[in-house]
C-alpha positions in Angstrom: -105.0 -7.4 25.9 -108.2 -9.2 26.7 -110.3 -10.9 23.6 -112.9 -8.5 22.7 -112.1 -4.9 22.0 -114.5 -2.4 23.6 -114.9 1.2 22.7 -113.5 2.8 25.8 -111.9 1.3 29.3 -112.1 2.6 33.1 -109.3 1.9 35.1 -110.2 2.6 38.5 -106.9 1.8 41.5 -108.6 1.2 44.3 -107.8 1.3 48.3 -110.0 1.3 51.1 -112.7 2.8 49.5 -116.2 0.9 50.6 -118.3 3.7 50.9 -117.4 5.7 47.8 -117.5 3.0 45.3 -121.7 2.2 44.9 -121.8 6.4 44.6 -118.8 6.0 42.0 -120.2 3.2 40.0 -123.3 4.6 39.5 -121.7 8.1 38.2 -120.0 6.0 35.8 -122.7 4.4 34.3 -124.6 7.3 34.0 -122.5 9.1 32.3 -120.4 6.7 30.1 -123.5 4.4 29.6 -125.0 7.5 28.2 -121.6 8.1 25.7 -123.4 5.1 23.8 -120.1 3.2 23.1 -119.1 0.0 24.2 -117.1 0.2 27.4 -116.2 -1.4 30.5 -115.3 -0.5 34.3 -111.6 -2.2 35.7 -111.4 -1.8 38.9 -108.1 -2.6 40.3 -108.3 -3.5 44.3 -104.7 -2.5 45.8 -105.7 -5.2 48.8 -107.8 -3.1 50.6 -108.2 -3.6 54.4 -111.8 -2.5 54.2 -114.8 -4.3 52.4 -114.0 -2.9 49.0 -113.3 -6.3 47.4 -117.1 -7.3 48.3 -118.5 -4.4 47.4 -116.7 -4.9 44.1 -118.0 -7.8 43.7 -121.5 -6.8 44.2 -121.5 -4.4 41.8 -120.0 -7.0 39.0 -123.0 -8.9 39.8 -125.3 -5.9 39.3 -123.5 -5.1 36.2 -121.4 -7.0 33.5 -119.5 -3.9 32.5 -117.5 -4.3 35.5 -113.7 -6.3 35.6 -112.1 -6.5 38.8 -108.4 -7.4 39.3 -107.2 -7.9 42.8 -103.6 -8.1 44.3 -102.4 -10.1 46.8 -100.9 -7.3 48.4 -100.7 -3.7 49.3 -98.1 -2.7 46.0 -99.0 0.9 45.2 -101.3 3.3 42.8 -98.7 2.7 40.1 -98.7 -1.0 40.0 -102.6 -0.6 40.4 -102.5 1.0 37.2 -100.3 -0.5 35.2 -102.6 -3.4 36.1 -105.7 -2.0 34.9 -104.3 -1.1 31.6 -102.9 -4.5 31.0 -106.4 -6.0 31.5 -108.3 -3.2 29.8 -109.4 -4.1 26.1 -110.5 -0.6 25.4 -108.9 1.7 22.1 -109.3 4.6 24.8 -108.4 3.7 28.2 -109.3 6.8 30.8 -107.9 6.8 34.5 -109.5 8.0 37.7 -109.3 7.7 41.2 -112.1 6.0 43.1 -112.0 8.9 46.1 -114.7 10.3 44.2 -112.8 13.9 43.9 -112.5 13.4 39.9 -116.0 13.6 38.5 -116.8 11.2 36.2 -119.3 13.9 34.2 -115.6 15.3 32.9 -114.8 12.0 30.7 -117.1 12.5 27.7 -115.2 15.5 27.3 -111.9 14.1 28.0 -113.1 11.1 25.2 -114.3 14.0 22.9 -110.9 15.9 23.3 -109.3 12.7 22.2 -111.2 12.3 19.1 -109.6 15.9 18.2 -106.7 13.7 16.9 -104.4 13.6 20.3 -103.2 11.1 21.8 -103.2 12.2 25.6 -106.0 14.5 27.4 -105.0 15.1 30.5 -107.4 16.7 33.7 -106.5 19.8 35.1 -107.7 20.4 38.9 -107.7 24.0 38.6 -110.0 24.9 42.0 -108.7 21.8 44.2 -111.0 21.0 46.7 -108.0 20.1 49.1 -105.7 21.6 52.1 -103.4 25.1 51.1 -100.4 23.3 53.1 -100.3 19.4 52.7 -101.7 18.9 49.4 -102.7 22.6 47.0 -98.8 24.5 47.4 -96.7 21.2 47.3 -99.2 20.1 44.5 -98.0 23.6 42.9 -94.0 23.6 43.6 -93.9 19.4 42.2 -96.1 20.8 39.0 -93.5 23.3 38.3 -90.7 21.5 38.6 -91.7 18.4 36.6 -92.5 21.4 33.8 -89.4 23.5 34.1 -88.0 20.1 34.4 -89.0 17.6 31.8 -90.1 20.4 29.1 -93.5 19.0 29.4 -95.9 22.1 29.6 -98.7 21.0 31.8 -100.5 22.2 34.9 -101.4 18.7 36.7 -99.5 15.9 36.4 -100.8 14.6 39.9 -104.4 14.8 38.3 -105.4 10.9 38.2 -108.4 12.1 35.6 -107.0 11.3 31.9 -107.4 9.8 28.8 -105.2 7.4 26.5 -105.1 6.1 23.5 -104.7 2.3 23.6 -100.8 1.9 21.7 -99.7 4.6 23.9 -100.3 3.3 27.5 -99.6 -0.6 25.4 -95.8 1.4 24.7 -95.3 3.4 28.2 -94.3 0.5 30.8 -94.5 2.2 34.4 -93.2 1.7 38.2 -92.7 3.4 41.0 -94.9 6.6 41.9 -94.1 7.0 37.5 -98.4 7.4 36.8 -98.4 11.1 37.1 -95.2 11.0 34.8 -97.5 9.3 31.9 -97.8 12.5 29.9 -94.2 12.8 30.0 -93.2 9.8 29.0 -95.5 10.5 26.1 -94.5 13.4 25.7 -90.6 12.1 25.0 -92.4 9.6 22.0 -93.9 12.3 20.0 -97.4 12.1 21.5 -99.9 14.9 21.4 -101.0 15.8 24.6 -103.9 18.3 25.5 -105.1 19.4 29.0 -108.7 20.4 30.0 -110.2 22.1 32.8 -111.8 19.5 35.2 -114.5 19.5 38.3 -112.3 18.4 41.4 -114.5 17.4 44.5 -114.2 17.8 48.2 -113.3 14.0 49.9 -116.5 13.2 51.9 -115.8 9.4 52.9 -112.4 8.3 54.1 -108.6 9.9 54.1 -106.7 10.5 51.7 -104.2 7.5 51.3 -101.0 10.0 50.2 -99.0 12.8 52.2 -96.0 14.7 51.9 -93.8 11.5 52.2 -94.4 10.3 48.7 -92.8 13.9 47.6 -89.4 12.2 47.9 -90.2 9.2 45.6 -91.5 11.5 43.5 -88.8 13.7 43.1 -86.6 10.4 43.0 -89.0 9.0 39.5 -88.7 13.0 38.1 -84.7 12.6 38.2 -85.2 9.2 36.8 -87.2 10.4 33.8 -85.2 12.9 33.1 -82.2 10.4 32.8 -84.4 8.2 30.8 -85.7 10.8 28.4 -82.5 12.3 27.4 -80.3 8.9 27.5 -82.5 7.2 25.2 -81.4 10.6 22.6 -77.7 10.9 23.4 -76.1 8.1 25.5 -72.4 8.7 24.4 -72.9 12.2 25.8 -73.6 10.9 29.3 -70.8 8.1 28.8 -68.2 10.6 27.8 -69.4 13.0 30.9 -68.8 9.7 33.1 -65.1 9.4 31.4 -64.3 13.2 31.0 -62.9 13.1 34.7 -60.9 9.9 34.2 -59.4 11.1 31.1 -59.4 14.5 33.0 -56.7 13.4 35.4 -53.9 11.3 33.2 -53.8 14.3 31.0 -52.8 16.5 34.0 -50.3 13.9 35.2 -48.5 14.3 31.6 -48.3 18.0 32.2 -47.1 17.6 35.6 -44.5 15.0 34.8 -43.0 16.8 32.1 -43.0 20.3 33.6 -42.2 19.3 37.1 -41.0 16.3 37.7 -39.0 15.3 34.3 -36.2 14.5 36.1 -37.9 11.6 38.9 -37.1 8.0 38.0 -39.9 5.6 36.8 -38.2 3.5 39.3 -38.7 5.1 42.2 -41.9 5.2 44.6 -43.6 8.3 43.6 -42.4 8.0 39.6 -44.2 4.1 40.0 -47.5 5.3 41.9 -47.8 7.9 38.7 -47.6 5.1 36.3 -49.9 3.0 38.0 -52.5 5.9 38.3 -51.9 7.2 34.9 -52.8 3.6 33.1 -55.9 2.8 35.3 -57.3 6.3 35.2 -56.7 6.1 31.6 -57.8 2.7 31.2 -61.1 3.5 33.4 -61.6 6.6 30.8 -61.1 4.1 28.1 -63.8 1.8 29.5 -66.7 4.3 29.9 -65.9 5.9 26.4 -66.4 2.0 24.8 -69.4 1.8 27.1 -70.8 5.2 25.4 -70.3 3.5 21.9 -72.1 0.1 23.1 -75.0 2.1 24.3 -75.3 4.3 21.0 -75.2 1.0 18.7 -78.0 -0.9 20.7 -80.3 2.5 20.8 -79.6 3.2 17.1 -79.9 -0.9 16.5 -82.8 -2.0 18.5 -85.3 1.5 18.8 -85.2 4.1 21.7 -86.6 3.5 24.7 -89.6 6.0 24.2 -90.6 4.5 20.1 -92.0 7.6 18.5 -96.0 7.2 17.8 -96.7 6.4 14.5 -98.4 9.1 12.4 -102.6 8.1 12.1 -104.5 9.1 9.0 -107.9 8.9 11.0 -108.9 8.7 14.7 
């Protein structure tokens, strides 16, 4: 985190997006300049193709509440992100996209929500101002899934529009398409998460930089915290479902062997090939199961993965 601490933090990704930013910017400063908190604007520019970067940098000459961090290549909302919260030096940090579809009139109330005592307000697009086919129904199928899924009861994890308490995003390292999984992952440390109702706007400069084939990495990063969530509680479990099949196997072999085939010599072909399967099957059992163990002693040891928050006595 930067030197000074501010009140409140912007993180803003941003690709290809020349015309919408001066329109964005000044939304902002209306209405968090008028939250009368200290706060700044970090814009992160995904190397954009367009004039973006210079318009950035006009408006951090018009205004000293704006930050900009720029990549040196295309890498993705996610990295844009976890950029922007590295850099922020705000105790709440709030995300949006700089399309202009998430209104920035919604984050005094996302910042208000917060000081309720939770730890995560996240926006809910209820009347999406998109397409039925390409974006509202598979928007609606990944939504579900990532609930029924992950446990985490929430409407719109796509929904770029939230707020965050500075330890938690500090605590949530991120990668991939993982951004929409933020709620989740705080969900699995103990966070308290709340979801408003937000204003979603129709897209009137520009295209919309995501389609249907980011559904597969996001299905990918859904399996992946899923894995993580429930490894960090248990790992022997997973461990001893890895060896269960290995162990599975020998077993079956003693059976065999002494109901079947008691009376084939160990020196023969066949009563050798058994042997040699039986000890590295079991021995491949074996390894797994001391793998389990290993894993359970560095999670119990050194903290899980997801650290549970730490109880605050004020906001």
């Amino acid at each position: 985190m930067s030197h000074k601490e501010l009140d409140l933090s912007i993180v803003v990704p941003v690709f290809d997006e020349e015309q919408n930013l001066p329109v964005l910017h000044r939304e902002l400063a209306l209405h968090v300049g008028g939250l009368g908190v200290t706060w700044e604007v970090v814009y992160v520019d995904d190397r954009s193709r367009d004039r973006s970067f210079d318009v950035l940098m006009e408006l951090r000459e018009q205004d000293p509440h704006v930050r900009i961090v720029r990549f040196r290549r295309n890498f993705g909302q996610t990295p844009a992100m976890a950029a922007g919260f590295e850099q922020s030096r705000g105790r709440i940090v709030v995300t949006l996209d700089a399309d202009l579809q998430n209104d920035p009139a919604d984050i005094p109330r996302l910042v208000a929500r917060l000081a309720e005592g939770f730890d995560v307000v996240v926006g809910w697009r209820k009347n999406r101002q998109d397409g039925l086919w390409l974006r509202k129904v598979p928007s609606r199928i990944a939504n579900r899934l990532i609930a029924r899924i992950t446990g985490a009861d929430i409407h719109d994890t796509g929904c770029t529009l939230k707020a965050f308490r500075r330890e938690l995003v500090e605590n949530l390292p991120i990668y991939a398409e993982q951004h929409r999984f933020l709620p989740v992952l705080a969900l699995a440390s103990g966070a308290r998460i709340a979801e408003i109702t937000v204003n979603h706007r129709p897209r009137i400069h520009g295209v919309s930089k995501y389609g249907l084939g980011r559904a597969v990495r996001v299905a990918l990063d859904l399996f992946t915290m899923k894995m993580l969530s429930s490894f960090s509680r248990s790992p022997l479990t997973y461990f001893a479902l890895l060896a269960a099949p290995f162990l599975a196997l020998p077993a079956l072999y003693l059976v065999v062997g002494v109901v079947g085939f008691s009376g084939v010599a160990f020196s023969s072909r066949w009563g050798q090939a058994a042997v040699l399967t039986f000890m590295m099957m079991s021995m491949a059992g074996l390894y797994f199961l001391m793998l389990g163990l290993l894993a359970e002693l560095v999670v119990k040891t050194s903290g899980r993965p997801f650290d549970p928050l730490v109880q605050r006595t004020g906001t």
